[in-house]
N, C-alpha and C positions, 0 to 999 in steps of 0.2 A: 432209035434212042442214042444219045450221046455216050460214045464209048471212049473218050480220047480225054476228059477232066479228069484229074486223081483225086479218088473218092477215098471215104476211108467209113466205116461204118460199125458205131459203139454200142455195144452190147452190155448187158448183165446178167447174173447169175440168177437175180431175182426185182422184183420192185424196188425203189429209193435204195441201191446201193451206193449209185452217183455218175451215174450215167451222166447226166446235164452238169455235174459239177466238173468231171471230166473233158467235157465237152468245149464247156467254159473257156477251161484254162488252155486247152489245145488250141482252140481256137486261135487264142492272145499269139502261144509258141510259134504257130503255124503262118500265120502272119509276116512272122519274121522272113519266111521264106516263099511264102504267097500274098503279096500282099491283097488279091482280090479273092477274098472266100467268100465260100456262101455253106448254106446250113438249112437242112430239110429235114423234118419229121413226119417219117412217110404216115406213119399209123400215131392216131395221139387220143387219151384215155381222158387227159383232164384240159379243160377248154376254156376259153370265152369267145363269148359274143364282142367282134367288132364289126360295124357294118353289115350285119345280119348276117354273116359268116364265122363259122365255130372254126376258130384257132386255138390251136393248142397253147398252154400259158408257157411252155417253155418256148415257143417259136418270138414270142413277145418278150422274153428276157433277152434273147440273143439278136434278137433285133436291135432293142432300146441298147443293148451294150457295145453294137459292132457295126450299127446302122449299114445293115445288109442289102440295100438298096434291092429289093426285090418284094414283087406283092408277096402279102402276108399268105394268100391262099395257096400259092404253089408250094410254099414251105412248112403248110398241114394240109396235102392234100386229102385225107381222109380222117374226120373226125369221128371218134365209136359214140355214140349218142345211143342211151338206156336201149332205145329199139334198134338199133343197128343190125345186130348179129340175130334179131329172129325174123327180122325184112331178109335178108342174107340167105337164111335157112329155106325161107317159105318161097325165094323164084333169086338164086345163086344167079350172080354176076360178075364173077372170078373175072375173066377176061374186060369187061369195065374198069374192075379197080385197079389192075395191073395197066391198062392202059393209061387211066388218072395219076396212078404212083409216077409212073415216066415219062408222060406228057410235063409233068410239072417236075420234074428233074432237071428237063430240057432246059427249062424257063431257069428254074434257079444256077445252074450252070453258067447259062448264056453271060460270056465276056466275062465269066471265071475262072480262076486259076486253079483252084481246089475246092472240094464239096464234101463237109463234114455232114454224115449222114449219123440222126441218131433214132434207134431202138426205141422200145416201150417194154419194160419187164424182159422175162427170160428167152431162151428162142423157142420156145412154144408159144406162147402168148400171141395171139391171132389166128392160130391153128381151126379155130372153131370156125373164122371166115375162108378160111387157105390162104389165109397172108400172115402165120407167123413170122418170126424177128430173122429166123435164119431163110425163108422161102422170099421177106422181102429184099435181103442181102443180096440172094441171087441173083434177084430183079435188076437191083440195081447193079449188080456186076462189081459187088462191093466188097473188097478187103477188110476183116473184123477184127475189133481188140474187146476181150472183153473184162469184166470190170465185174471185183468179186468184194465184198468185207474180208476185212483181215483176220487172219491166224493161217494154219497151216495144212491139217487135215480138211479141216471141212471147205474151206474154198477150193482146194484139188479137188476133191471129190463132186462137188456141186460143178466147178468149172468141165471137166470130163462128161460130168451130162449133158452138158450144154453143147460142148463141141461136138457130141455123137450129130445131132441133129444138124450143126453145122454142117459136117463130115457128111450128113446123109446127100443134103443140097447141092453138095460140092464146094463149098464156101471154102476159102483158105482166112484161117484163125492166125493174125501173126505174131498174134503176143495175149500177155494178161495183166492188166493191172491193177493193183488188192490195195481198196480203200479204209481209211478209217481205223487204221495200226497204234494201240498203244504206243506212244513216243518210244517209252523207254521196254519196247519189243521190236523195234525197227529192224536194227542189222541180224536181230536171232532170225525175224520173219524173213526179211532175205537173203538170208544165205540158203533155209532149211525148205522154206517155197519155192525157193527160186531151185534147187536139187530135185523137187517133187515136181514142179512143173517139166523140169528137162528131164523126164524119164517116161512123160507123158507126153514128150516131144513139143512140148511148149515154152516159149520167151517169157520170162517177168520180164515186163519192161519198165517198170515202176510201182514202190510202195510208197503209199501217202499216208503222215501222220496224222491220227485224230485230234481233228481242233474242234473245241468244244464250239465256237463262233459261229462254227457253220451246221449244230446242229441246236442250237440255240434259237428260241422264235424272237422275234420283235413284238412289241406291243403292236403298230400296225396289222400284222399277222392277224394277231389274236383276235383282235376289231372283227378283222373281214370275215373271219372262220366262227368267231360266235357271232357275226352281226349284231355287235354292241353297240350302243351310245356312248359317242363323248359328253364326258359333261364339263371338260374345260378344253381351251386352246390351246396346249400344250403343244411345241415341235417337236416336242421326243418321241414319237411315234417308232422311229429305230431304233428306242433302248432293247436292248437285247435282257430277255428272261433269263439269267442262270439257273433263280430258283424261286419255287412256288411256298409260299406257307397260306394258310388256310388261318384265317384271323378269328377262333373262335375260342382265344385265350382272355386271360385279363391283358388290361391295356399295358401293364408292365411286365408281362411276359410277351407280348407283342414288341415292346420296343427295345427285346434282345434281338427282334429280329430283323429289325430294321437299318440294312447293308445294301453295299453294292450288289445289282442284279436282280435282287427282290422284286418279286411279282406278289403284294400280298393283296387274297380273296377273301373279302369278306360281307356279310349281310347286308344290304343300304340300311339299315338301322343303328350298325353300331359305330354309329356318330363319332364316338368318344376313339375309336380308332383312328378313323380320321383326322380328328382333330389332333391325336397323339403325334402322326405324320406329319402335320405341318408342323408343331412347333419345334421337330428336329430342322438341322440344319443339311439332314439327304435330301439328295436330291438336286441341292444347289447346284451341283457340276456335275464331274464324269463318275462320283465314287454315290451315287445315289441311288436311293428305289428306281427300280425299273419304272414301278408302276401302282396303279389301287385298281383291284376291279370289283366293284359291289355287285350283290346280286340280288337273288329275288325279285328282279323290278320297285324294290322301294328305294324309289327318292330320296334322299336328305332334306332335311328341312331349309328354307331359305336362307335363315343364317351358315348352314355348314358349305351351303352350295356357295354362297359368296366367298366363302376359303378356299373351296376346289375351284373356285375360276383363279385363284391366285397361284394355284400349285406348280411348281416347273413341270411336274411328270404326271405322264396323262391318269386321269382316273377314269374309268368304263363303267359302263351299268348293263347289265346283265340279266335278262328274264328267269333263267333258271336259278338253282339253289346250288351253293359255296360245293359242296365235293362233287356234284357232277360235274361242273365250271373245271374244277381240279382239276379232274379227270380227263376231261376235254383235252384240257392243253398240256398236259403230261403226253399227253396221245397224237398230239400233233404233227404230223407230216412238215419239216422245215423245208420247204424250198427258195433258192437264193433268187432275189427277186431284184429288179434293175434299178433301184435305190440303196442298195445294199450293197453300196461301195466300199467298207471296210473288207466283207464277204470277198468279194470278186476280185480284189487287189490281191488279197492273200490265197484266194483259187489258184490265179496265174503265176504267184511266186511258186505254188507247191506244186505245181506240174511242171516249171522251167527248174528246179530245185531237186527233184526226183523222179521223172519221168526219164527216160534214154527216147528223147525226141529223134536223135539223129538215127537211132534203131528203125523207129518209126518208118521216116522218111526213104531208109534202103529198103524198107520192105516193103512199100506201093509199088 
């Protein structure tokens, strides 16, 4: 296996910390100093089908963002698919997957300068096949940063767990960096984390503030996660949700609510909502509804549907009923996805803007 490309391998304390958001903006930094990178997820949890091969959806952001010039499958060589781990359990193939992990290392390496390796969840997660996060670090002979939510007790404490398991593998941890910080908790977070980490023997090597942008969904999103119906052509597909109202007011308490961000859900029946939408003037530009998403699977009638194909901002139609819909997308998992250019611009500012890259770089 290739021992001689500098590898670098991102970790977290738990699921969607920001692992790939991390990853994102390193990548941009990294750049500066490699300019041929490359990027492998060795182990990957959530996927698509291209080409009849399960690629992981983060391996396809980082593609369509950095056009990594490398097949798609060497940089998900293993995808966990529902029956993975009890095929695994019933005739163990340890020695296969480690050999698929590094055979396709090889490949994503080849005629590279550097190779950002990233994680799946915390460093147990895989354990049940023996390819946890820290045993495939090892694999790869990979140097770890890992990546916690912000405050100050409890990402110590959670990050110390993690590093045991490191520490067990013999992984060297060479720093930590704590996502998703109250702006205005920043410099208390790092002075008082970054004391806590150094008495654990551990580097902060960056705290990043919480921007609401990036855990915000797009109307897009929402589409492909409830597999809704468009019912007009709208291109705002990107408007970003700040906030949800559930439209089961009168139509004039409704149209207090009717602001910048607004995702409002409501009945396909109640028409007179809709119609209240259009006669404002949101929408028209950037300070307008996100969105309409109707539910229940009722229709509008042909007259209001000839309004919703006129609407700037997309209206959805939805099988289920208004507070599970709610609920849904309160619940949603945001991941930054390769049209989400505003996203990604401001990922790479807030890693070149708060990260100690140069820390980084002495410590491969």
């Amino acid at each position: 296996m290739n021992t001689t490309t500098p590898r670098l391998f991102i970790a977290a304390t738990r699921q969607n910390e920001g692992k790939t958001t991390i990853s994102l903006g390193l990548a941009s930094t990294l750049q500066r100093f490699y300019p041929r990178i490359g990027y492998i997820k060795p182990v990957g949890q959530r996927f698509v089908n291209v080409a009849e091969q399960k690629i992981d959806e983060d391996i396809i952001l980082m593609d369509r963002v950095y056009g990594l010039n490398c097949p798609l499958a060497d940089m998900s060589p293993i995808a966990v698919a529902p029956d993975f781990t009890r095929q695994y359990l019933e005739s163990s193939n340890h020695e296969m997957l480690v050999r698929r992990i590094q055979e396709a290392f090889d490949r994503v390496a080849w005629e590279k300068q550097f190779v950002l390796c990233e994680g799946s969840g915390h460093a147990g997660v895989g354990s049940v096949f023996d390819l946890s996060n820290a045993r495939v670090a090892k694999v790869l002979g990979a140097k770890v940063i890992i990546v916690s939510q912000g405050g100050i007790g409890k990402p110590i404490d959670e990050v110390c767990v993690n590093h045991a398991l490191f520490q067990r593998e013999g992984v060297e941890i060479i720093g930590v960096i704590l996502n998703k910080v109250l702006p205005e908790k920043l410099s208390h977070v790092e002075k008082f984390a970054g004391k806590g980490f150094r008495r654990q023997g551990l580097e902060l090597l960056g705290v990043l503030p919480h921007q609401h942008i990036l855990t915000s969904p797009t109307l897009g999103l929402i589409r492909e996660e409830l597999g809704a119906e468009s019912l007009n052509p709208s291109p705002q597909d990107s408007n970003l949700v700040e906030e949800v109202v559930v439209g089961a007011m009168s139509v004039r308490q409704a149209l207090k609510s009717f602001k910048k961000g607004v995702l409002v859900i409501t009945p396909g029946d109640r028409e007179d909502i809709v119609l209240a939408a259009a006669t404002t003037l949101f929408g028209q530009g950037t300070d307008g509804l996100a969105g309409i998403l109707l539910t229940d699977n009722q229709r509008p009638s042909p007259n209001v549907m000839r309004v919703i194909a006129a609407l700037p901002f997309p209206v959805l139609l939805t099988k289920e009923e208004s507070y599970r819909v709610a609920s849904r997308v309160h619940d949603l998992t945001v991941k930054t996805r390769p049209d989400d250019t505003a996203k990604i611009l401001l990922i790479r500012d807030l890693i070149a803007q708060h990260v100690n890259v140069q820390k980084i770089l002495e410590s491969i």
